[in-house]
N, C-alpha and C positions, 0 to 999 in steps of 0.2 A: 460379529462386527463390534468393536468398542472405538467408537470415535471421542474424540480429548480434543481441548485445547488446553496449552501449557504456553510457557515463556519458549521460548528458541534458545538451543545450546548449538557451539559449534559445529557440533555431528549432526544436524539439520541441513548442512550447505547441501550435500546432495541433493537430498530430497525436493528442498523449495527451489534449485536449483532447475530439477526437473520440470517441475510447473511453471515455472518463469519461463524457461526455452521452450514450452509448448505454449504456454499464452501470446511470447512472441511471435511462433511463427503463427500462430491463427490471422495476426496483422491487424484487427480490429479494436484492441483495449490499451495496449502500449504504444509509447510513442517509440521504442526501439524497433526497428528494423530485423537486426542479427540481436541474437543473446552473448552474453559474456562468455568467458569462460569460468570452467566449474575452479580454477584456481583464481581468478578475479572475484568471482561472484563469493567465494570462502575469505578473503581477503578481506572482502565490504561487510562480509554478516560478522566476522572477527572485531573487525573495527567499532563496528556499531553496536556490540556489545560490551565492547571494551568500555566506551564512552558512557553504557547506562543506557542505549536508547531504548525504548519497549519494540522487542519484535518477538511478535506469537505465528506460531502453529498451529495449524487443524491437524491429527492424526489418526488417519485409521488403521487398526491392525497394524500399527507401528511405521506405517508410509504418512509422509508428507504429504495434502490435497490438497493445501493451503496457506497462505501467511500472511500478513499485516505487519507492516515497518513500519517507524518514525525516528526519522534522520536529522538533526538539527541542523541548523542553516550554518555555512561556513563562518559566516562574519561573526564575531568575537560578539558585539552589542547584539544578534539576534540570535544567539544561542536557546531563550526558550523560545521558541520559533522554530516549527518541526512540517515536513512535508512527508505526506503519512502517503503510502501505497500497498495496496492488496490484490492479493491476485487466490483463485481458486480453480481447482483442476474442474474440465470441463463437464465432466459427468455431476460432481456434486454441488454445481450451481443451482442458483434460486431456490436453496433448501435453507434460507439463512444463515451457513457461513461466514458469507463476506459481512453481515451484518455483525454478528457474535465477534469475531477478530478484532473488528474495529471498536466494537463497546470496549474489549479488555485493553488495548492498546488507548485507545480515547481515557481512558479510565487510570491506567498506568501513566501517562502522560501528564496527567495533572496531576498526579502526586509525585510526581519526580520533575515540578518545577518550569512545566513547556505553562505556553499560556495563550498558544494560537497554533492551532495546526492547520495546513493547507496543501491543496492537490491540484493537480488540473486535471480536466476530463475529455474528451470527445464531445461537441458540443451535440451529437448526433444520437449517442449515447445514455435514451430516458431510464435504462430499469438503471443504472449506474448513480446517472443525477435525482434522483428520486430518493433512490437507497441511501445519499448523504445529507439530503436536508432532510432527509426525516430524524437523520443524525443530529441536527443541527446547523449543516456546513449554509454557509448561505452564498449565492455568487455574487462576486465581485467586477468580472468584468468578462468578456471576450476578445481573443486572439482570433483574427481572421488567418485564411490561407496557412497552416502552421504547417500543415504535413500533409505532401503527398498522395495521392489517393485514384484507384484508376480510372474515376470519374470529374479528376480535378485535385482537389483542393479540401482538406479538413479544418475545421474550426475548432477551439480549444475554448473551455471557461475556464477562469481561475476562482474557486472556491475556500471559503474558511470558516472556520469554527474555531472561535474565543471561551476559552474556557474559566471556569467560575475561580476567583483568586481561594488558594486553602490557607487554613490559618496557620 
């Protein structure tokens, strides 16, 4: 077994591709419903590389199990201003992954000029909201009723983590 994390190259879409459309249908961590397609989903990790943004991989034995993005905000004035998302394949959860992705990308981030990264989470969701204020993320607020649920209704926090200015 040789597990890596490295920066994400193009020829990753597959791969994180795969964990995303399994993370989606589990229906518990994402707010998406249906997954992209693997030429959408190639399109956005294209894009996001192009731009400079940090997105890393876990890999083992040369498969994808994992990944951490940070996408910068559309509008021109919040450009460093990144809303960061991770997802890990379901077998190799709570081995600290999802931690490790995010330190390198949290890390990447602030040297390449972000200076607040933010997420939202399931408000239901403790090893999740746990795992990012110990990052630092502190919460902000809560969204009532945001998403569907077959016992109602889910709650959303909005969280963030301000990062230290570099010289």
């Amino acid at each position: 077994m040789t597990l890596a994390l490295r920066v994400a190259r193009p020829a990753d879409a597959a791969g994180i591709h795969r964990v995303l459309s399994a993370i989606i249908r589990e229906g518990d961590y994402l707010m998406s419903h249906e997954p992209p397609t693997l030429a959408d989903y190639s399109h956005h990790l294209e894009g996001a590389l192009a731009l400079g943004a940090p997105v890393w991989v876990a890999v083992n034995d040369g498969a994808v199990i994992g990944w951490c993005d940070l996408h910068p905000r559309p509008e021109a004035a919040l450009r460093d201003v990144g809303r960061i998302g991770v997802g890990v394949a379901l077998i190799w959860r709570l081995q600290g992954l999802g931690r490790r992705l995010m330190q390198a990308v949290i890390e990447q981030a602030g040297l390449t000029g972000f200076r607040r990264i933010e997420l939202e989470v399931f408000a239901d969701n403790s090893v999740a909201i746990g795992l990012y204020q110990t990052l630092g993320f502190m919460i902000e607020g809560r969204h009532t009723a945001v998403r569907p649920a077959p016992d109602g209704y889910r709650d959303t926090l909005s969280m963030a983590l301000l990062l230290p200015e570099q010289p």
